[in-house]
C-alpha positions in Angstrom: 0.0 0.0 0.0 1.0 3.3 -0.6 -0.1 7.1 -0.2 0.6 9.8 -1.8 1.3 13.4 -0.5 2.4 16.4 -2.5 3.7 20.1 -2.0 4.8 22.5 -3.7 7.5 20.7 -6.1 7.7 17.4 -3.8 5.7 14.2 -3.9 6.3 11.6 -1.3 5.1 8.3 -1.7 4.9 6.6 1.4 4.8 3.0 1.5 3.6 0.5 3.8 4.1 -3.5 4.4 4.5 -5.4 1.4 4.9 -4.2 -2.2 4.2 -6.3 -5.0 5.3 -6.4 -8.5 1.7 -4.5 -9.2 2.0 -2.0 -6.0 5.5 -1.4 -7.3 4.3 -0.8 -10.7 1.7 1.6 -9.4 4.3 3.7 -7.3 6.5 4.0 -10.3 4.0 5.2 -12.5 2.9 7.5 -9.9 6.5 8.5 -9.3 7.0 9.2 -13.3 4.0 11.3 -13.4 5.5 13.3 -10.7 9.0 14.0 -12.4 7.1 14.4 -15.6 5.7 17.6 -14.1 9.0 18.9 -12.7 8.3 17.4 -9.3 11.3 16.1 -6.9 9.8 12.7 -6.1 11.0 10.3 -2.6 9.6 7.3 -2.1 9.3 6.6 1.7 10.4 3.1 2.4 10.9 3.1 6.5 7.6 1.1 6.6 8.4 -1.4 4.1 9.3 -4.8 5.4 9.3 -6.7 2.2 9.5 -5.6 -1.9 9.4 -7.9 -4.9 12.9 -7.3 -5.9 11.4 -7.7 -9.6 10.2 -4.4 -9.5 13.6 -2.9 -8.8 14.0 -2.3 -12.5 10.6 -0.2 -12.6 12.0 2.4 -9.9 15.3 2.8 -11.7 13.4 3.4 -15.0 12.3 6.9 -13.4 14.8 9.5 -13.7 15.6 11.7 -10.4 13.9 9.4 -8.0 14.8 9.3 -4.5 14.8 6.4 -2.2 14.5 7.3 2.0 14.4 4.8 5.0 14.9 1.7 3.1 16.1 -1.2 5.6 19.6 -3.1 4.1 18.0 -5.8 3.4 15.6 -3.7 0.5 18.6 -1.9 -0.2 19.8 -5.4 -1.2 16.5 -6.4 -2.9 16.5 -3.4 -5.0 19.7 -4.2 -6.4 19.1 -7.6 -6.5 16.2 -6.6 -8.9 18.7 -4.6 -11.3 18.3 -1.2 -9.2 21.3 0.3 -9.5 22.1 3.9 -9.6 19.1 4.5 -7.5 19.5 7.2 -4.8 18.7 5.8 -1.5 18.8 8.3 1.7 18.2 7.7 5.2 15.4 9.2 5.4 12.8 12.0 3.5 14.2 15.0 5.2 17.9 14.0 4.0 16.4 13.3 0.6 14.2 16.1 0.2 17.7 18.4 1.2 20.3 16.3 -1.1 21.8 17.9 -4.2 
C-alpha cells in the first residue's frame, strides 16, 4: 500500500508492508507522473518490510527518483532486482535536502 502526498514541487510516496510487483508498478508510475511535471519525487520506504525485488527495474526506470528509510535488506533487494544507480537516503528530510 501506498499514499501519496504532495507540496509544492515534492511528492512523497509513502509506502507501507508489502509491495508487489503490481504496487510497485503503481508507485512507479505514480513516481513518473510526478517527475514528468518537474516534481522532486521520494519514495518513503521506513515502513516497508518486504518488496518484490522484480520491481527494482521499474523504480530505476524513473529518472531523479529518491529512495528514503529503506532497511539493508531492501537496499539489497533493490539491487538484487537490477536497481542500481538508485538514490537511496536515510530518510525523506535527508532526501528532500540532497543535491
Amino acid at each position: 500500500m501506498h499514499v501519496l502526498r504532495e507540496d509544492s514541487g515534492l511528492t512523497v510516496l509513502r509506502c507501507y508492508g508489502e509491495l508487489s510487483l503490481a504496487e510497485l508498478a503503481s508507485v512507479s508510475a505514480a513516481a513518473a507522473r510526478a517527475r514528468s511535471a518537474g516534481r522532486l519525487v521520494v519514495i518513503d520506504l521506513s515502513r516497508v518490510r518486504h518488496l518484490h525485488f522484480a520491481g527494482a527495474r521499474l523504480l530505476r526506470e524513473v529518472p531523479g527518483l529518491r529512495l528514503a528509510g529503506a532497511s539493508r535488506y531492501l537496499r539489497d533487494l533493490v539491487h538484487a532486482g537490477g536497481g542500481f544507480g538508485v538514490e537511496f537516503h536515510p530518510d525523506v528530510a535527508q532526501a528532500v535536502r540532497a543535491g
